[in-house]
C-alpha positions in Angstrom: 82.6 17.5 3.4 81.8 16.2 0.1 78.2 15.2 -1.3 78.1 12.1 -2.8 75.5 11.2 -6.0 73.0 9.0 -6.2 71.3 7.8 -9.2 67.7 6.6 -9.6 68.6 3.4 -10.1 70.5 3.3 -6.9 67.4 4.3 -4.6 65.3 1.8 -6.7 67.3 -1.1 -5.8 67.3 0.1 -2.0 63.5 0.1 -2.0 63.3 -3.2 -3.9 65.7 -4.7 -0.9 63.7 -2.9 1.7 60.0 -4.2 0.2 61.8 -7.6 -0.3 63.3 -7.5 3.4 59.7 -5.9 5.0 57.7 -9.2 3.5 60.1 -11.7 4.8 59.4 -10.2 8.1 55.8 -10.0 7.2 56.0 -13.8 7.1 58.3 -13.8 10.6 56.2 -12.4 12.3 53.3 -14.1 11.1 55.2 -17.5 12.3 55.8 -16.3 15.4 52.0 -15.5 16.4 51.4 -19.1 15.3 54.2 -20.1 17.4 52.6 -17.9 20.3 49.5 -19.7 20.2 50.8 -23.0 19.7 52.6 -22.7 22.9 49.5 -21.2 24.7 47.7 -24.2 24.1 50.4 -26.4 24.6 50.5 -25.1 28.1 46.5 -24.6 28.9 46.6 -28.8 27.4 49.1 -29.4 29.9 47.4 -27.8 32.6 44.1 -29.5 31.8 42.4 -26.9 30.7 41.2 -27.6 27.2 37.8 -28.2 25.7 36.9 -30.5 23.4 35.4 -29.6 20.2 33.7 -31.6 16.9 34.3 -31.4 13.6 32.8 -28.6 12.3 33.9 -26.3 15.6 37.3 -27.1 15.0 37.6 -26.2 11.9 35.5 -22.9 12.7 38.1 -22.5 15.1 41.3 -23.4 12.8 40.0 -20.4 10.2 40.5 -18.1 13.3 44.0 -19.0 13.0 
């Protein structure tokens, strides 16, 4: 069985393609939380059971997000 070589350069592109990979899924999974709580509210609006809030709660409530 034979070893096979592997330059620096080699292992720095891997890690460049595995940071570049690791913050698209970052950003994935970051949608799909959004995409969790727009649905969870979707569904408590649809059941009725939402609150209504002003201006400034909202917002309070959007920086949560």
């Amino acid at each position: 069985m034979g070893q096979q070589q592997i330059t620096l350069e080699d292992v720095y592109q891997k890690v460049s393609k595995i940071e570049i990979f690791m913050s698209k899924m970052d950003q994935y999974l970051e949608d799909l939380e959004f995409a969790r709580r727009t649905e969870e509210a979707y569904q408590r609006h649809e059941a009725g059971d939402f609150i209504e809030l002003d201006e400034k709660e909202f917002l309070k409530e959007m920086k949560k997000w």
